[in-house]
DRENBA-150113 format. One record per residue (C-alpha): x negated, y, z negated; residue number from 1; residue in three letters. Coordinates in steps of 0.001 Angstrom, whole numbers, plus 500000, padded with zeros to 6 digits. Layout:
residues N
+--------+--------+--------+-----+-----+
:      x :      y :      z :   k :   r :
+--------+--------+--------+-----+-----+
:      X :      Y :      Z : NUM : ALA :
...
+--------+--------+--------+-----+-----+
//
This chain:
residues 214
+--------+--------+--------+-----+-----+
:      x :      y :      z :   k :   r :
+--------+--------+--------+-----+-----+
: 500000 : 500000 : 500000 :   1 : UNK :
: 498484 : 503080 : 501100 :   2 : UNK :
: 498056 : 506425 : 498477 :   3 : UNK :
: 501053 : 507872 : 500169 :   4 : UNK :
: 503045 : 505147 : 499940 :   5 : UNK :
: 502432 : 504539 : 496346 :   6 : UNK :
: 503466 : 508564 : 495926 :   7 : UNK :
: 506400 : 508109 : 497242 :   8 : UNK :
: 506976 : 505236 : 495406 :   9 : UNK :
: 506444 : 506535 : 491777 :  10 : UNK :
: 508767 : 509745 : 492893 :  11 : UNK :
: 511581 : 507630 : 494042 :  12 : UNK :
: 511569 : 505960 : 490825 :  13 : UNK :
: 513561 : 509196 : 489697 :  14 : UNK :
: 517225 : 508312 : 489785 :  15 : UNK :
: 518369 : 511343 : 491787 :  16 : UNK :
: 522245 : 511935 : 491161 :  17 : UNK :
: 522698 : 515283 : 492898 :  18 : UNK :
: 519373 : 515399 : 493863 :  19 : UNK :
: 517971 : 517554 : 491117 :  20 : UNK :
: 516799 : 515017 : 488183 :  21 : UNK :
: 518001 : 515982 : 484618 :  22 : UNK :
: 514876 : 517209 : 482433 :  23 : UNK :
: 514246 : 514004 : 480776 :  24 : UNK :
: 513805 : 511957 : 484528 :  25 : UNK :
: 511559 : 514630 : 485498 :  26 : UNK :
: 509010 : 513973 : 482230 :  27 : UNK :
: 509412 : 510252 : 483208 :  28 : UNK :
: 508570 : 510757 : 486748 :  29 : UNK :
: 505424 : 512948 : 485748 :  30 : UNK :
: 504279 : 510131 : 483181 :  31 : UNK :
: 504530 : 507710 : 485835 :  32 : UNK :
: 502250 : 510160 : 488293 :  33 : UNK :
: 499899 : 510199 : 485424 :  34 : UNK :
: 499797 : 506570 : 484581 :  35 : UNK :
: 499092 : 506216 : 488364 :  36 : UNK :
: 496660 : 508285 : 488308 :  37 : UNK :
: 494296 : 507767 : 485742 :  38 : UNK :
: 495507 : 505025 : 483634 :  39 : UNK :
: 498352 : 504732 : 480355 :  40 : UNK :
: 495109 : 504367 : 477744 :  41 : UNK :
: 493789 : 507623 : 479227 :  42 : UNK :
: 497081 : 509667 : 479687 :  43 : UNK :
: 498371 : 511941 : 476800 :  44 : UNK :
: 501513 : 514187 : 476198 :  45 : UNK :
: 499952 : 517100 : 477000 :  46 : UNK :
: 498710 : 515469 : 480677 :  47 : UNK :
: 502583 : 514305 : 480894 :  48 : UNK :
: 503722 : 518089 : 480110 :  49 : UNK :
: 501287 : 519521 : 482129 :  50 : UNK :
: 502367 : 517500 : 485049 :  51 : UNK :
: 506143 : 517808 : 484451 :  52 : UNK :
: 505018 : 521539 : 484745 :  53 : UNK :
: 506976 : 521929 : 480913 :  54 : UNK :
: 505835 : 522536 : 477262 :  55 : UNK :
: 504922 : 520463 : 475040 :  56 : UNK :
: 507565 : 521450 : 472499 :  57 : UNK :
: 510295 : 520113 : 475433 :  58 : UNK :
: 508575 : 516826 : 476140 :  59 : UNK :
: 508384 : 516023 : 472003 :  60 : UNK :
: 511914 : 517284 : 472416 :  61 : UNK :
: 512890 : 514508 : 474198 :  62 : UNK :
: 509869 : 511489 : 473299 :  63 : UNK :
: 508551 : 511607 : 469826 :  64 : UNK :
: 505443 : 509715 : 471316 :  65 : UNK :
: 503816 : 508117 : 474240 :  66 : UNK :
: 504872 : 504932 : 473117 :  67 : UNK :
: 508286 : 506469 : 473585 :  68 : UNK :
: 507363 : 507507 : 477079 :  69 : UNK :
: 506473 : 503947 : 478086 :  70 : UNK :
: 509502 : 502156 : 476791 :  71 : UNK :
: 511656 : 504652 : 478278 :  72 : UNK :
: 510166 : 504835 : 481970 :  73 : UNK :
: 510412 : 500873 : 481555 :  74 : UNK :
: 513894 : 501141 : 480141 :  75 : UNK :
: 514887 : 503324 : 483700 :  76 : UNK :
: 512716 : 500825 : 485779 :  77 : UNK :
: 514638 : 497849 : 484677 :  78 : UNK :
: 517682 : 499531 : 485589 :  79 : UNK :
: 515991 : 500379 : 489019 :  80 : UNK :
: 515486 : 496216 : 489251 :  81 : UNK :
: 518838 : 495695 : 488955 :  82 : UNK :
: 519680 : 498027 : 491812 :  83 : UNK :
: 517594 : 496520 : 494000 :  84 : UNK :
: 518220 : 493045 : 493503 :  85 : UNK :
: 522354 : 494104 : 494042 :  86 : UNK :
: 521322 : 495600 : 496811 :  87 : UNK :
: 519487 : 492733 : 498233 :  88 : UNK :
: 522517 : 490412 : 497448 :  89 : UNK :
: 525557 : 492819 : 498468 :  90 : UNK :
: 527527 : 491682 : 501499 :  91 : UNK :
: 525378 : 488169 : 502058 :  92 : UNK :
: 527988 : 485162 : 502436 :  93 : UNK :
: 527533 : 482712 : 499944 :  94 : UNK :
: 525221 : 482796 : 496538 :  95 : UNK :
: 522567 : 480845 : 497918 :  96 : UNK :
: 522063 : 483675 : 499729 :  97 : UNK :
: 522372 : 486139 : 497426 :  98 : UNK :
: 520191 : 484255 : 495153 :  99 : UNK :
: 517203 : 484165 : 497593 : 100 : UNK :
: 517596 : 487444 : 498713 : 101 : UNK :
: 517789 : 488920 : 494820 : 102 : UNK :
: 514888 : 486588 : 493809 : 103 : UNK :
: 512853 : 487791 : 497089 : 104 : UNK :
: 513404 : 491825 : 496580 : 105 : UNK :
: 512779 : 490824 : 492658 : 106 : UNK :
: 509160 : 489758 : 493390 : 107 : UNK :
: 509058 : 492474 : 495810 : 108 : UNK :
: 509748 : 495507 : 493639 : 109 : UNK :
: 507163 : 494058 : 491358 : 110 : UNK :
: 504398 : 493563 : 493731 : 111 : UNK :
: 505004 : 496942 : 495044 : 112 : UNK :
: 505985 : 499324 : 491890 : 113 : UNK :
: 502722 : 501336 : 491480 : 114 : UNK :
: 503359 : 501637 : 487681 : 115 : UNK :
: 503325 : 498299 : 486903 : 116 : UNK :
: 500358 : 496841 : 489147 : 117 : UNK :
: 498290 : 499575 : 488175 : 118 : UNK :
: 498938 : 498758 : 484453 : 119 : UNK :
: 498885 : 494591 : 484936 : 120 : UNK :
: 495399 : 495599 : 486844 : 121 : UNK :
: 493796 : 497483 : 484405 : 122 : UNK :
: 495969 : 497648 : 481087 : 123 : UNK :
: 497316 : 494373 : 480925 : 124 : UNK :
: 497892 : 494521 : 477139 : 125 : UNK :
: 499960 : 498126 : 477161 : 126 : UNK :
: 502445 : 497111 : 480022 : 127 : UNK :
: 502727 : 493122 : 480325 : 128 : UNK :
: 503978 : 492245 : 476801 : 129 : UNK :
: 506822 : 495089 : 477458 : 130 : UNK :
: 507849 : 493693 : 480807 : 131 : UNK :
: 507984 : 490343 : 480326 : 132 : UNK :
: 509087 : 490374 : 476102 : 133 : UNK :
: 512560 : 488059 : 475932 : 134 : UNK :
: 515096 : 490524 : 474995 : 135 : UNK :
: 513043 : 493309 : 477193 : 136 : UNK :
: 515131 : 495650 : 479668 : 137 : UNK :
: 513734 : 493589 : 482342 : 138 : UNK :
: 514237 : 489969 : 481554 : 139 : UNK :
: 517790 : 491382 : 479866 : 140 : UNK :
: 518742 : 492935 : 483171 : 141 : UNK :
: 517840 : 490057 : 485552 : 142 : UNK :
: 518736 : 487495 : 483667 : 143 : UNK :
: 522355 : 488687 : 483450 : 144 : UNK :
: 522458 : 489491 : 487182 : 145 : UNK :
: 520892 : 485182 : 488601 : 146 : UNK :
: 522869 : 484185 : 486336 : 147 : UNK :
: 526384 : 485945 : 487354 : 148 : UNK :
: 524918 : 485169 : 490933 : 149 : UNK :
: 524427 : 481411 : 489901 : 150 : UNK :
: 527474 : 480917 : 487794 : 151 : UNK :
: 529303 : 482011 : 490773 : 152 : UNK :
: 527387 : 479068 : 493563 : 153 : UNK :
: 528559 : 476669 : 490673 : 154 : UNK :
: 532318 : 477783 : 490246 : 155 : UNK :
: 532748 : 477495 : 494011 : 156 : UNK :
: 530844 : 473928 : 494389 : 157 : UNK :
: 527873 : 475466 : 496104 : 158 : UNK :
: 525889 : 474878 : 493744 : 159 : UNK :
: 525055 : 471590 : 491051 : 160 : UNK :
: 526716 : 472070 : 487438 : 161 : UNK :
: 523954 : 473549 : 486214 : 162 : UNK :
: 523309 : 475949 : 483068 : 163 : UNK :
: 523185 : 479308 : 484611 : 164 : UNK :
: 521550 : 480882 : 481947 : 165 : UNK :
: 518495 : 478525 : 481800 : 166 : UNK :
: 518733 : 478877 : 485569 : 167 : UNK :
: 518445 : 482455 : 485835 : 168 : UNK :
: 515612 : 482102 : 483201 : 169 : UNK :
: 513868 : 479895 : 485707 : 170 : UNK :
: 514558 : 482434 : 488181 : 171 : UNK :
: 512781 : 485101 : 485742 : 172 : UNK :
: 510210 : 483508 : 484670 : 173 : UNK :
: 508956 : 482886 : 488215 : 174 : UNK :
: 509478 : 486364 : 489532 : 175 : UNK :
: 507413 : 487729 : 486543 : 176 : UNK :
: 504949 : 484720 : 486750 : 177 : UNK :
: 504358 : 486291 : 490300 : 178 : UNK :
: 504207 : 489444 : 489173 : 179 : UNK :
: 501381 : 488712 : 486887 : 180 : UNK :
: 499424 : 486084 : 488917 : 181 : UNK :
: 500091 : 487309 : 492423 : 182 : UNK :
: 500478 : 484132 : 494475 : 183 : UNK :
: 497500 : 482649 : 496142 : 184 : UNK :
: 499090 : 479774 : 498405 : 185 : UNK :
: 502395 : 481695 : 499098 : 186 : UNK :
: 502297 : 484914 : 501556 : 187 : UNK :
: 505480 : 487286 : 499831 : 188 : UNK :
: 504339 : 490030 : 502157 : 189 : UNK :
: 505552 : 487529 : 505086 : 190 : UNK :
: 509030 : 487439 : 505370 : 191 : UNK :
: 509282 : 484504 : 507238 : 192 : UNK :
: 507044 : 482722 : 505027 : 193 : UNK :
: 508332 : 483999 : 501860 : 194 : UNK :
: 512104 : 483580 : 503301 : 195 : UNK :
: 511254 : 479702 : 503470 : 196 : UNK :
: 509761 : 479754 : 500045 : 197 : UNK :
: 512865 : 481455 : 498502 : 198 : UNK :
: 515283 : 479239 : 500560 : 199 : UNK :
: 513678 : 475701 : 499400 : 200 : UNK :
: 513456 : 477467 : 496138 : 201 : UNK :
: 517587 : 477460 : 495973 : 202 : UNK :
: 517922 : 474488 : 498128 : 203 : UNK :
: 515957 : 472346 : 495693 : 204 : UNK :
: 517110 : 473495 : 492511 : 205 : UNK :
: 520749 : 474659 : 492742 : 206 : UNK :
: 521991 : 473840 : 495967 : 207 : UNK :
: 524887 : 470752 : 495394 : 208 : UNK :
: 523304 : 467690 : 497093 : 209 : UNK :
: 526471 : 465998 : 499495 : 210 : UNK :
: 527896 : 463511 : 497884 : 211 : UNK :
: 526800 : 463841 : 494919 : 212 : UNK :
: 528727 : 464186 : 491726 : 213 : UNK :
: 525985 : 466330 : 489798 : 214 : UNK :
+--------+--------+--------+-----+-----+
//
């Protein structure tokens, strides 16, 4: 991903409503331009203040700490995930599908988010015990949309009676298992390759074999 890219990236993190970001998304945005640029460890408030082009007194206003910061900017990330995985899944015909697709842009928005490669890369112990905690925005967020997407394949016989929780864990855990070990034998960045992956993925471990009873 090119410099550029990654800029736009971080600044379309922003949700934009009416295209002017309320105070607070603009201090998130500029902590995620400074975490880009020269690291969470080395960032302070006064870089994220200076950057959000406010005082200091506003950005304690609305974070008591960095700390706050963080879990915040991950808080509107994970929401971020969950857009993109419904919009990966919207208007595809059966859950399979949607499934594939969701689990596809999941490892996606990972591999590309700027934040959080720069911080598995080089900060692994700030960033990677937030994303992936159980009971984190993230896991919380995509677990609840595989396994609405998976409880649906098994309502309408698509899919084997399987537990969609512990299916949409599965789901989870290998997303964020690529986020943090990027694959070596799998090429994501290939969609025809990665389209296969994802489909005998499903096909494998959900899809209802015919004529079976399980």
């Amino acid at each position: 991903m090119t410099s550029d890219s990654r800029r736009a990236t971080v600044q379309a993190a922003a949700p934009s409503g009416n295209g002017r970001p309320d105070r607070r998304e603009d201090l998130l945005t500029a902590a995620a331009r400074r975490f880009v640029a020269v690291g969470i460890r080395k960032t302070t408030m006064e870089d994220i203040a200076r950057e959000a082009t406010a005082g200091k007194a506003t950005l304690y206003r609305h974070f008591g700490n960095k700390d706050a910061v963080i879990d915040a900017l991950l808080a509107r990330e994970a929401q971020r995930f969950t857009r993109v995985l419904e919009r990966a899944a919207a208007d595809l015909p059966d859950a399979g599908a949607k499934v594939e697709a969701a689990f596809l842009a999941g490892v996606g928005f990972f591999l590309e988010h700027p934040v959080l490669t720069k911080g598995r890369d080089e900060e692994p112990g700030i960033l990677l015990p937030r994303i992936t905690a159980n009971g984190g925005p993230v896991v919380s967020q995509g677990l609840a949309l595989f396994t609405g997407l998976i409880a649906d394949g098994v309502a309408a016989g698509e899919f084997r009676r399987v537990d969609p929780p512990a299916a949409a864990e599965v789901v989870m855990r290998l997303i964020l298992s690529y986020f943090s070990f990027p694959p070596m034998h799998v090429r994501v960045d290939d969609p025809v390759e990665a389209q296969a992956f994802a489909h005998g993925l499903v096909a494998g471990a959900l899809r209802a074999r015919t004529g079976s009873s399980v």
